[in-house]
MIKEMAR-778632 format. One line per 8 residues: number of its first residue (from 1); for each residue x, y, z of N, C-alpha, C. Coordinates in steps of 0.001 Angstrom, whole numbers, plus 500000, padded with zeros to 6 digits. Layout:
# residues N
NUM) X/Y/Z/X/Y/Z/X/Y/Z ~ ...
This chain:
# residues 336
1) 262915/666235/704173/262669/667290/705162/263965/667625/705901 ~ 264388/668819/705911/265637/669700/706571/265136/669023/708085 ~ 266598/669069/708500/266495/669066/710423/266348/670045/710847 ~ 265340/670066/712113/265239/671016/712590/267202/671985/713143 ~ 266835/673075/713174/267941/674071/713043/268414/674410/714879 ~ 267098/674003/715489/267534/674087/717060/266644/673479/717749 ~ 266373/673012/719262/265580/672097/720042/265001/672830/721014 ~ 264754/672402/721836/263673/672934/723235/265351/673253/724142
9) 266281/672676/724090/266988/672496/725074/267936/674264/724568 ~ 268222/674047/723366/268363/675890/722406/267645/676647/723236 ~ 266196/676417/723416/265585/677617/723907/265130/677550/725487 ~ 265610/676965/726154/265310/676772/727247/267229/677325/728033 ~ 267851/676942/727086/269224/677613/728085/269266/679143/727353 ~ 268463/679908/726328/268327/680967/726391/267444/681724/727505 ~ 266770/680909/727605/265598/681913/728478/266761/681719/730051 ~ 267265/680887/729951/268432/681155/731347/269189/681987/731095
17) 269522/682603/730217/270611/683578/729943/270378/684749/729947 ~ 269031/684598/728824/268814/686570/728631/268396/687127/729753 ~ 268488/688027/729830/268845/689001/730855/266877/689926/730738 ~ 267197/690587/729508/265895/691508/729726/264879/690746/728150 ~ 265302/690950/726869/264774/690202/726009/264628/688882/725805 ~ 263352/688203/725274/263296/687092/725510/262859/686893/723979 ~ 262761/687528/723190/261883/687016/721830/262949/686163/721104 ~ 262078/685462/720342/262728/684767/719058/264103/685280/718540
25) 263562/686649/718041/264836/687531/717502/266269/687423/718273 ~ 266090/688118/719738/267111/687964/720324/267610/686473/720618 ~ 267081/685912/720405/267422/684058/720636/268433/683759/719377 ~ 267674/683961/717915/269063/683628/717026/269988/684812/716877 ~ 269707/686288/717275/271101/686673/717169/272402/686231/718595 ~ 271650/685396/719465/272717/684934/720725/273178/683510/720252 ~ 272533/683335/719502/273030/681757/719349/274330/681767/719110 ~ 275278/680979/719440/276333/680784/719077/277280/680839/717684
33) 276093/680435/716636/276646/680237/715487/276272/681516/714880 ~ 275494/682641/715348/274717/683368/714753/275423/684193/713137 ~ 275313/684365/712451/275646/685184/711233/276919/683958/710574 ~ 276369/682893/710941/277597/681994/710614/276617/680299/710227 ~ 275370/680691/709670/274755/679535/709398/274005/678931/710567 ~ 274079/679969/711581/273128/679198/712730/271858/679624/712537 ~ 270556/679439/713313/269294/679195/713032/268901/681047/713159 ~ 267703/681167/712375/267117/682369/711847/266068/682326/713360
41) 265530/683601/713504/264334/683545/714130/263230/682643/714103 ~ 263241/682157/712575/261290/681674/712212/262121/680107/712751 ~ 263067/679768/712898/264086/678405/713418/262996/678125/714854 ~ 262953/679261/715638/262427/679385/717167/261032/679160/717058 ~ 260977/679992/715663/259251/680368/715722/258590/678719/715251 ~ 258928/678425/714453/258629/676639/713934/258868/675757/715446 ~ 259785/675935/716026/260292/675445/717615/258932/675059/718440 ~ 258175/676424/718804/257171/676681/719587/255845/676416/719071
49) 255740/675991/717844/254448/675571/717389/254821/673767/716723 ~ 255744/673649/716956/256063/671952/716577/256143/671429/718029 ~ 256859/671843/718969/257505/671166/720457/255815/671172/721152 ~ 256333/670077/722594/254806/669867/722950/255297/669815/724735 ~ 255545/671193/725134/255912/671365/726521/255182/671425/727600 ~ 254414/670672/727964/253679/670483/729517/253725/670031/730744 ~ 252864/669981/731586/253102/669827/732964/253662/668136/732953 ~ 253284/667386/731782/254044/666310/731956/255523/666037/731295
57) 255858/667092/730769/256923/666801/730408/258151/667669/731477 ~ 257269/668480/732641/257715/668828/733238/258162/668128/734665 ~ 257309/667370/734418/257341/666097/735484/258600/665246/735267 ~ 258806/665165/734154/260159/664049/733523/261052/664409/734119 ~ 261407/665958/734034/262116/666577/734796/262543/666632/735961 ~ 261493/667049/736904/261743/667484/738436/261377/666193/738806 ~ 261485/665014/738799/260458/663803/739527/261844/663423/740465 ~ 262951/663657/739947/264404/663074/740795/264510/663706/741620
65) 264231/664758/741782/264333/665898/743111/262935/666050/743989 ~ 262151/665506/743753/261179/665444/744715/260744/663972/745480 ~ 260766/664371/747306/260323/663423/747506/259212/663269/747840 ~ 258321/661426/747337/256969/661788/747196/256099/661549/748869 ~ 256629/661017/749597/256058/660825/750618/255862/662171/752129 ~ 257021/663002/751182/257399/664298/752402/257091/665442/751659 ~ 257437/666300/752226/256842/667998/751915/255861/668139/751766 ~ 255702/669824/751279/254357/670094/751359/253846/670439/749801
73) 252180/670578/749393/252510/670852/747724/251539/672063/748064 ~ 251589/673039/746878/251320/674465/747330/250604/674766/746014 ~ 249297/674851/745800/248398/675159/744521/248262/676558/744712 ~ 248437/677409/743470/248019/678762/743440/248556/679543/742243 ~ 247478/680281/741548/247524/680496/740156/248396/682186/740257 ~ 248684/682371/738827/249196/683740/739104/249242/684431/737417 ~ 248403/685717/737272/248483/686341/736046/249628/686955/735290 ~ 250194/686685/734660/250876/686945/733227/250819/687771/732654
81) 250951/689124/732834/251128/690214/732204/250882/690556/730203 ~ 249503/690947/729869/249261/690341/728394/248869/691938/727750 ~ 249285/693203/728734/248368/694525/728505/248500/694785/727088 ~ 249446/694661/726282/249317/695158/724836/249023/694173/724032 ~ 248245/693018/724356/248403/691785/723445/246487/691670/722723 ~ 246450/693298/722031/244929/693155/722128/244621/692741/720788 ~ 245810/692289/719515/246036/691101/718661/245518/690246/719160 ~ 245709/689734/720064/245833/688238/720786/244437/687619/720719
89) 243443/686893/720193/242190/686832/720380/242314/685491/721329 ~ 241153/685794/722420/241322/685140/723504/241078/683763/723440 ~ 240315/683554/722669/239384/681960/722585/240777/681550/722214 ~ 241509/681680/721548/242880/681142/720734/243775/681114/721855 ~ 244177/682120/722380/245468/681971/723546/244871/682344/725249 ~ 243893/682426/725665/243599/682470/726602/244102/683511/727542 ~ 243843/684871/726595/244299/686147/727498/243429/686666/727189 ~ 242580/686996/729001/241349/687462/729338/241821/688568/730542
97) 240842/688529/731280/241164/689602/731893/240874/688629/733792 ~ 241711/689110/734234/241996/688316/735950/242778/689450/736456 ~ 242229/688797/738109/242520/689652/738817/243941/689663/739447 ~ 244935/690761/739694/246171/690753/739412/246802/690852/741174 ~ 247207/690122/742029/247913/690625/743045/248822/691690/742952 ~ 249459/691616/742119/250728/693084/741810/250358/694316/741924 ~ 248776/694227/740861/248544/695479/740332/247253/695935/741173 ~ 246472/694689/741984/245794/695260/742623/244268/695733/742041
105) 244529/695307/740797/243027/695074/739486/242704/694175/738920 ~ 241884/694433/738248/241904/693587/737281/242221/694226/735573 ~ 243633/692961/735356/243917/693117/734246/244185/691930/733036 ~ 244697/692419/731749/244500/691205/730935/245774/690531/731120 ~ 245630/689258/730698/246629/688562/731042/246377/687041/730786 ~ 246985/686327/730775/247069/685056/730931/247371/684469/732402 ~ 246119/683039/732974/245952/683260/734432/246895/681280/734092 ~ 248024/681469/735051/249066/680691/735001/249013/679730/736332
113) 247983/678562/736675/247657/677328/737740/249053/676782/737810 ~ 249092/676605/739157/250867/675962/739234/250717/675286/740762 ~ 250930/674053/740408/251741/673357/741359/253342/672776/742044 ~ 252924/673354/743379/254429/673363/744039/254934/672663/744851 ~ 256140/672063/744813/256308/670899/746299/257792/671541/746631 ~ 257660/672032/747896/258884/672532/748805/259062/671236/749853 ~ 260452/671320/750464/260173/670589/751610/260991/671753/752776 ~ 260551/672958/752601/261199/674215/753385/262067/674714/752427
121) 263113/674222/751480/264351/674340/750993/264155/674690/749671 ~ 263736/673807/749088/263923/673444/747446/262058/673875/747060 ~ 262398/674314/745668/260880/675417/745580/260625/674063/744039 ~ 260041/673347/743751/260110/672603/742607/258481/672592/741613 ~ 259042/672985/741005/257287/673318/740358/256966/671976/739534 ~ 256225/671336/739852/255429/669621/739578/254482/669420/738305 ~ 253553/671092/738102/252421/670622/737258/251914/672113/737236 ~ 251376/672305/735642/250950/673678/735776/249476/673620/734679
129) 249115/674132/734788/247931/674393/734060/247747/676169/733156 ~ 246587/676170/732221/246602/677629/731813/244842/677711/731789 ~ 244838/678835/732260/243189/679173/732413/242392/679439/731738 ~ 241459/678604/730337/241472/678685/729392/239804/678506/728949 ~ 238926/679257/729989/237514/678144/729902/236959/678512/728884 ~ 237111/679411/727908/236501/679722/726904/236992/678576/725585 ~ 237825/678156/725738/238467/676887/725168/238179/675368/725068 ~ 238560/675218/726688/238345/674155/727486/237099/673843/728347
137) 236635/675024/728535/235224/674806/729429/235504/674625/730707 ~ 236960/674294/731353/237438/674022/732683/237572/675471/733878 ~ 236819/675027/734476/237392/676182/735745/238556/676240/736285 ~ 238619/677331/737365/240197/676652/738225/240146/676084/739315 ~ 239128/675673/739671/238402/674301/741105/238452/673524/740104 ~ 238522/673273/738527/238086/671672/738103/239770/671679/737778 ~ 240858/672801/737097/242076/672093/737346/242934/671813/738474 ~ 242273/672842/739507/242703/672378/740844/242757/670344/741843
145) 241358/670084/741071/240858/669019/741132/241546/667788/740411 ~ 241846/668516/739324/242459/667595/738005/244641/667302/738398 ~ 244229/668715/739297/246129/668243/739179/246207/667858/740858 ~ 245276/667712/741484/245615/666710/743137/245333/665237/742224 ~ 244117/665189/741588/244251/663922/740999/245850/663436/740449 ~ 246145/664368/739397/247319/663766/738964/249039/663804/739787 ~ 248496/664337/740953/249719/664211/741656/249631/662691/742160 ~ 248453/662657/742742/247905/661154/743963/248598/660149/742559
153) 248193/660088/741453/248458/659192/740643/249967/659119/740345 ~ 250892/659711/740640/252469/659654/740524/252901/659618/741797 ~ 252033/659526/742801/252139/658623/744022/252730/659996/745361 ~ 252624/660939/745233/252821/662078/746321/251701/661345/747162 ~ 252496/661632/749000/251638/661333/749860/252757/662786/750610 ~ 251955/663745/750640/252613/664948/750881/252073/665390/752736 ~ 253048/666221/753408/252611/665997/754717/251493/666980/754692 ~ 251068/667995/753266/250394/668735/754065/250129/669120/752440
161) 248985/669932/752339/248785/670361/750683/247797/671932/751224 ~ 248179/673062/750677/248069/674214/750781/247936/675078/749595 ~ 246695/675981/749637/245999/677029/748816/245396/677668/749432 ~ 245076/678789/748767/244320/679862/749077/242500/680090/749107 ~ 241727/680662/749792/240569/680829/750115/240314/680836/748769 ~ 240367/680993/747493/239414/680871/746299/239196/679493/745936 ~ 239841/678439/746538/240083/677168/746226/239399/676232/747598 ~ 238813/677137/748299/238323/676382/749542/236867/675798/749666
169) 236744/675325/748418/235055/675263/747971/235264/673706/748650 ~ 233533/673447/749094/233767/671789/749411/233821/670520/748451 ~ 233973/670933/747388/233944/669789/746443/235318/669923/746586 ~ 236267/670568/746743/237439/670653/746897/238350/670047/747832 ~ 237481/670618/748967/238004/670124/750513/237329/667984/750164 ~ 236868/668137/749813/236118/666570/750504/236796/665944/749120 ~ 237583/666567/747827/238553/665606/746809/240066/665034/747452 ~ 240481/666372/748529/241465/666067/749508/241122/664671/750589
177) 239887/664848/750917/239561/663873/751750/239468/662761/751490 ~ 239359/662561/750168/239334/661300/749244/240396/660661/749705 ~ 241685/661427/748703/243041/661597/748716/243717/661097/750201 ~ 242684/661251/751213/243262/661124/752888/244560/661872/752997 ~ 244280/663325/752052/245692/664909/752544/245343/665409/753861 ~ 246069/665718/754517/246050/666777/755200/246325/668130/754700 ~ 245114/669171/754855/245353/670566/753742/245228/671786/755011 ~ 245886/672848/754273/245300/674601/755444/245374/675455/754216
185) 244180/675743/754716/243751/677126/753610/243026/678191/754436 ~ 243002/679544/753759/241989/680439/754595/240672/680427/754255 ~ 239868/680728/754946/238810/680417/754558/237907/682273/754897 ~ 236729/682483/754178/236286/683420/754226/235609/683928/755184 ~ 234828/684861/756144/234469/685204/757173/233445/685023/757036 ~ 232523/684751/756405/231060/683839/756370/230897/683095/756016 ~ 232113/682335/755900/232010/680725/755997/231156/680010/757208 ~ 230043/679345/757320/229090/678771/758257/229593/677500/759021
193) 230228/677538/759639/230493/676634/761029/229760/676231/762651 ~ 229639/675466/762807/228675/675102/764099/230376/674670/764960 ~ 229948/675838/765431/231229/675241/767221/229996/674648/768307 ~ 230598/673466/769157/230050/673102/769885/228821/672443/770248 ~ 228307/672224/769053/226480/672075/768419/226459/673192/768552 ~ 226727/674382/768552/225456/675169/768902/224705/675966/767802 ~ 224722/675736/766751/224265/675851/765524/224849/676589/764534 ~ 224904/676710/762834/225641/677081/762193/225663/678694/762180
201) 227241/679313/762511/227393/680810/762250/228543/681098/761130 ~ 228643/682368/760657/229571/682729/760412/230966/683196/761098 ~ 232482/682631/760483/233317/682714/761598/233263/684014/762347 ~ 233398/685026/761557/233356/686425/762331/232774/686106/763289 ~ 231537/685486/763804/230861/685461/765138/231045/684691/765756 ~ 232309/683878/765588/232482/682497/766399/233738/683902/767271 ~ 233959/683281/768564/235144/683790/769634/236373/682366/769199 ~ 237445/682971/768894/238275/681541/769029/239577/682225/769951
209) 240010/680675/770447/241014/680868/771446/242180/681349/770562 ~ 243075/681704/771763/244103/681799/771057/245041/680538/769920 ~ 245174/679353/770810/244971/677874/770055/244620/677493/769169 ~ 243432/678435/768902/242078/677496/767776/241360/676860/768154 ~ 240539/676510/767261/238924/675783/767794/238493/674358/767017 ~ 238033/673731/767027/238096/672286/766425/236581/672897/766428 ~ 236133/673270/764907/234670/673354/764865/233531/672695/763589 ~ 232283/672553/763028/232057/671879/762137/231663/672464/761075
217) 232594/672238/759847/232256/673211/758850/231046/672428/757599 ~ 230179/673371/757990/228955/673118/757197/229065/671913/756041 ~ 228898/671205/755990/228537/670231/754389/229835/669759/754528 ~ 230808/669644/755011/231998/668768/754925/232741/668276/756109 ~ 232359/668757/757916/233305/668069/759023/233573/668743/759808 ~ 234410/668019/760694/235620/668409/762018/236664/669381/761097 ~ 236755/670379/761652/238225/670895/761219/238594/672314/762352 ~ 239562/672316/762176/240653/673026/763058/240831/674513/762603
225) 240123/675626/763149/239899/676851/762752/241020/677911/763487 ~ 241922/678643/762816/243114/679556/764126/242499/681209/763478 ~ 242369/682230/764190/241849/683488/763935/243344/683994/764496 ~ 243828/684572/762969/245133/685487/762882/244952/687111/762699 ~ 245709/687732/763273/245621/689297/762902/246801/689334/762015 ~ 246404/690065/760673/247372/690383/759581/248047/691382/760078 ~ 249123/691692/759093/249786/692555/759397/248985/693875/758866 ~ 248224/693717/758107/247463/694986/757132/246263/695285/758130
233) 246016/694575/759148/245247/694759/760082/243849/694141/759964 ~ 243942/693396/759119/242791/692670/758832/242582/691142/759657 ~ 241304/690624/759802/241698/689298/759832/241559/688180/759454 ~ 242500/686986/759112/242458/685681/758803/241962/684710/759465 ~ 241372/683098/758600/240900/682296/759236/241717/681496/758574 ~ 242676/680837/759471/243476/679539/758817/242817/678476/759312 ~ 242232/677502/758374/241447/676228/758783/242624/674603/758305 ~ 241893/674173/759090/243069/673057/758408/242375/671352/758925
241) 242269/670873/758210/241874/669304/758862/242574/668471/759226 ~ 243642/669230/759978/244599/668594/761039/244564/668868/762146 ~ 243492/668128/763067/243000/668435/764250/244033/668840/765400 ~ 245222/668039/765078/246345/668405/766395/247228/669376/765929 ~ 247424/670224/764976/247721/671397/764234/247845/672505/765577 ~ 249096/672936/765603/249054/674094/766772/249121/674982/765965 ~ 249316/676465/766773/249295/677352/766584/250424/677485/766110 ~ 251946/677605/766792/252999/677698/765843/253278/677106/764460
249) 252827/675538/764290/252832/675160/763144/251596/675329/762008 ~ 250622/675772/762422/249888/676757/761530/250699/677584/760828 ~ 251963/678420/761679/252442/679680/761555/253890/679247/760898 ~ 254355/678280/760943/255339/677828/760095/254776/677599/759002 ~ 253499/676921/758508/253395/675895/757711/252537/677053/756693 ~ 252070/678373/756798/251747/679677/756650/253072/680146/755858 ~ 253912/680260/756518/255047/681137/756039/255608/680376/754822 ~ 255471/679344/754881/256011/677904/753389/255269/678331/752277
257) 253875/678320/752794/252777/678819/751810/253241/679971/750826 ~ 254252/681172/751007/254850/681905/750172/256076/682104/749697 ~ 256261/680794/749973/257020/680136/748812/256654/680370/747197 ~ 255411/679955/746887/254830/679896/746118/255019/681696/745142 ~ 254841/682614/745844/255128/683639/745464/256467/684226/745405 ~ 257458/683312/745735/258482/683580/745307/258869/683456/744123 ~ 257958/681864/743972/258644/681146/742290/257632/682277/741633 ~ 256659/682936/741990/255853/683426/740759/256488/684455/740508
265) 257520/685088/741152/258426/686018/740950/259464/685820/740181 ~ 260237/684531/740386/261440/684052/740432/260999/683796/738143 ~ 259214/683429/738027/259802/683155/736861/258977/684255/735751 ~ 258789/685339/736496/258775/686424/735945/259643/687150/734996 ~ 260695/687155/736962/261932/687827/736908/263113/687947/735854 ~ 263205/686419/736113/263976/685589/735656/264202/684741/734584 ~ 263340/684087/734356/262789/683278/732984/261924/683859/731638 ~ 261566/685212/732197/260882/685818/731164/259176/685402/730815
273) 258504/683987/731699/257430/683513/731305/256508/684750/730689 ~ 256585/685599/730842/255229/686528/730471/255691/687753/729520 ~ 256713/687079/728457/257506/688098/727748/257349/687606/726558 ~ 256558/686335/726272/256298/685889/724720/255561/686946/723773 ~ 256490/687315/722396/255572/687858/721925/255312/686838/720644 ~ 254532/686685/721045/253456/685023/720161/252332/685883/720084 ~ 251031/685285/718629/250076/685478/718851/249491/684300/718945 ~ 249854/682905/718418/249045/681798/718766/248915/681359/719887
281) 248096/680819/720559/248319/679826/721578/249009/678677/721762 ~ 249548/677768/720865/250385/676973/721173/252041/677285/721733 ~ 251914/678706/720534/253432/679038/721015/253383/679749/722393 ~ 252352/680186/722595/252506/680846/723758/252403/679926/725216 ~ 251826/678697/724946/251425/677767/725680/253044/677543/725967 ~ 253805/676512/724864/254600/676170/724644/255921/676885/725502 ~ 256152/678092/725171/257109/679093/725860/256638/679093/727508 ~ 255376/679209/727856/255422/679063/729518/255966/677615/729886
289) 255598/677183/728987/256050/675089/729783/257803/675236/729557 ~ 258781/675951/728392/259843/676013/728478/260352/676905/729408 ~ 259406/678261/729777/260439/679156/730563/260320/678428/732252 ~ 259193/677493/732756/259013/676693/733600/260357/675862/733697 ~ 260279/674804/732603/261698/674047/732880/263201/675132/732936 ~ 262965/676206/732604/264553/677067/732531/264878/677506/734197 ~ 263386/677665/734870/263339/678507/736172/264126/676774/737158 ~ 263907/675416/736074/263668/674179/737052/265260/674480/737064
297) 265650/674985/736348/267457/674855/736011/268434/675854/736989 ~ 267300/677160/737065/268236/677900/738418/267637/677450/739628 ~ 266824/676500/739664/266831/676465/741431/267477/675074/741500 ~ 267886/673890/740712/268574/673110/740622/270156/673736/741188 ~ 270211/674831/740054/271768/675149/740392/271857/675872/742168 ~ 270846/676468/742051/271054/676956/743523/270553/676259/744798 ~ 269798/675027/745017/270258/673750/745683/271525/673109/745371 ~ 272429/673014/744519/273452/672504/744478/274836/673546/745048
305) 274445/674801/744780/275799/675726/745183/275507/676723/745837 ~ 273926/676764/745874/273525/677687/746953/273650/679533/746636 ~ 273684/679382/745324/273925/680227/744663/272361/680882/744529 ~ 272269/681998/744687/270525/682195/744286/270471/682757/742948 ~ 268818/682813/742318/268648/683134/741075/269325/684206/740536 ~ 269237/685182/740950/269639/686704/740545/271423/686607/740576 ~ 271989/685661/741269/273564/686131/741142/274043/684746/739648 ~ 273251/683798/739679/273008/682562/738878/272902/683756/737614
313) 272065/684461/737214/271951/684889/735981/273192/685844/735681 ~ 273322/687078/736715/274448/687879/736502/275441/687853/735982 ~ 275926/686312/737359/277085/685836/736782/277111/685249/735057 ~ 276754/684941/734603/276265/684951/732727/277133/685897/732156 ~ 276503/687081/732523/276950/688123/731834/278031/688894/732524 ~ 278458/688682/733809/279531/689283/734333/281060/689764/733143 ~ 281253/688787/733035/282470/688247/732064/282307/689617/730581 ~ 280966/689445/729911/281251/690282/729255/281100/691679/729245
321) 280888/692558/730718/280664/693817/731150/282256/693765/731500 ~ 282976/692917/731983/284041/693430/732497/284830/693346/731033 ~ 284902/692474/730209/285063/693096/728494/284935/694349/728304 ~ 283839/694398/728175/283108/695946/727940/284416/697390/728712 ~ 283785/697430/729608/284907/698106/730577/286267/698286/730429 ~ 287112/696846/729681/288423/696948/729454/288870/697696/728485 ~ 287620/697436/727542/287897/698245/726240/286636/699149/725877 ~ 285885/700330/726136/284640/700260/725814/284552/700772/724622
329) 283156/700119/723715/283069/701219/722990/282283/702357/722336 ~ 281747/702836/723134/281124/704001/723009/281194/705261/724052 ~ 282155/705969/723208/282491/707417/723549/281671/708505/723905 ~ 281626/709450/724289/281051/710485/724480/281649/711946/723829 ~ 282375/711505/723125/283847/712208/722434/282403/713177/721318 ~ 282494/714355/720932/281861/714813/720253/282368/714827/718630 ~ 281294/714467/717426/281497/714269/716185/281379/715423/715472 ~ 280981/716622/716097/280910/717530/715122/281827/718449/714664
């Protein structure tokens, strides 16, 4: 049996490089050796259906840069852009249709579970999941469930663990409680709480101070309720089962929380995650767990030099635009 022609580490410092293409193709014509005996496309394509890239091999990774007793960890899924992938049969790669923050619909896509541990600074993605229940049979409360488990088990004792109101179910809240986390999430406006005994309402009808209210949320406890006005003019219920939780640090510990939407940007943007054109699921699996470790590589570099993503990639290609420029070549000179 021939050696393989390139590794995960081949395609993982491509997806740091390219700029706008991310396919196979453009991978062996950048390779170094290219038209000179270096690896063919189907080199990449064999790559992504042999390699076995997951949240634990992503762990191997980032485990030196995180510390487990501090920061905060930040659960929250985000769709993958799949609109022309109607090849793609879903039971196989798990592109269905979810609802899209960007777009404001619902569209098809692949729905991308990700866990995050910041400590304010450093954005480090820990563990990711793919939303696959037609497959797996798993919801995203049972991988939500499945990856606090597997954090507690690599020993995170985090100051604070944070998601969003779709994740605020009580089998959820009371797996944290297990765990003995401290968590803040929003919670929905008919969510049923008893302030004071005085029997169970929905928050909308509770009055809360400016402070917050230490009130009892139906089927699971004591917890610490703050009523925010959005900026969209709507309003929020940040709950949290950290009874001495103020108001400002609600409002710090809020603003950390979108973090999370940075990296879902950052590995859009940047890494290409939602640019595979695969039709299997492994390869497609495979390519999110590599363009994950490529995104682990620019925020590495930019904790170390402080350099951010977007000037981290540029600089790449700087060097050969100013080539370009010295000599260009394509004229505007007319041929006829």
């Amino acid at each position: 049996m021939n050696a393989p022609r390139c590794d995960e580490l081949d395609y993982i410092h491509f997806l740091v490089a390219a700029q706008k293409v991310f396919s196979n193709t453009e991978a062996a014509r950048c390779h170094p050796e290219a038209g000179n005996g270096g690896p063919a496309h189907d080199a990449y394509t064999r790559l992504l259906h042999r390699c076995h890239s997951d949240g634990a091999i992503l762990w191997q990774e980032v485990q030196g840069g995180v510390s487990l007793g501090e920061g905060v960890l930040i659960l929250d899924d985000s769709t993958l852009d799949k609109f022309y992938a109607r090849a793609m049969a879903p039971v196989y790669t798990g592109v269905t249709r979810h609802w899209s923050g960007k777009h404001r619909r619902v569209v098809q896509g692949i729905n991308l579970i990700s866990l995050l541990w910041t400590d304010g600074v450093a954005c480090l993605p820990c563990d990711f999941r793919i939303y696959d229940k037609a497959h797996d049979q798993l919801s995203k409360n049972d991988h939500f469930r499945a990856m606090l488990d597997t954090a507690a088990a690599r020993g995170f004792r985090p100051r604070l663990v944070c998601f969003d109101s779709w994740y605020a179910s009580l089998e959820n809240l009371k797996r944290l409680r297990h765990w003995q986390w401290h968590w803040l999430t929003q919670l929905k406006a008919n969510r049923l709480v008893d302030p004071g005994h005085s029997g169970n309402r929905p928050l909308s009808e509770v009055s809360f101070p400016l402070q917050g209210l230490v009130v009892h949320l139906k089927g699971y406890g004591l917890i610490k309720v703050f009523r925010v006005a959005a900026p969209n003019g709507s309003t929020e219920y940040w709950a949290t089962n950290d009874l001495t939780m103020t108001l400002g640090d609600c409002a710090d510990h809020a603003s950390a929380v979108w973090r999370i939407e940075d990296y879902h940007r950052g590995i859009k943007q940047f890494c290409g995650v939602e640019r595979a054109q695969h039709r299997a699921a492994k390869a497609q699996r495979n390519h999110i767990g590599l363009a994950l470790r490529a995104f682990l590589r620019l925020e590495i570099h930019r904790l170390r030099t402080g350099t951010s993503w977007f000037e981290a990639k540029t600089a790449i290609i700087r060097e050969a635009v100013r080539a370009y420029l010295a000599h260009p070549l394509y004229s505007d000179t007319s041929t006829a």
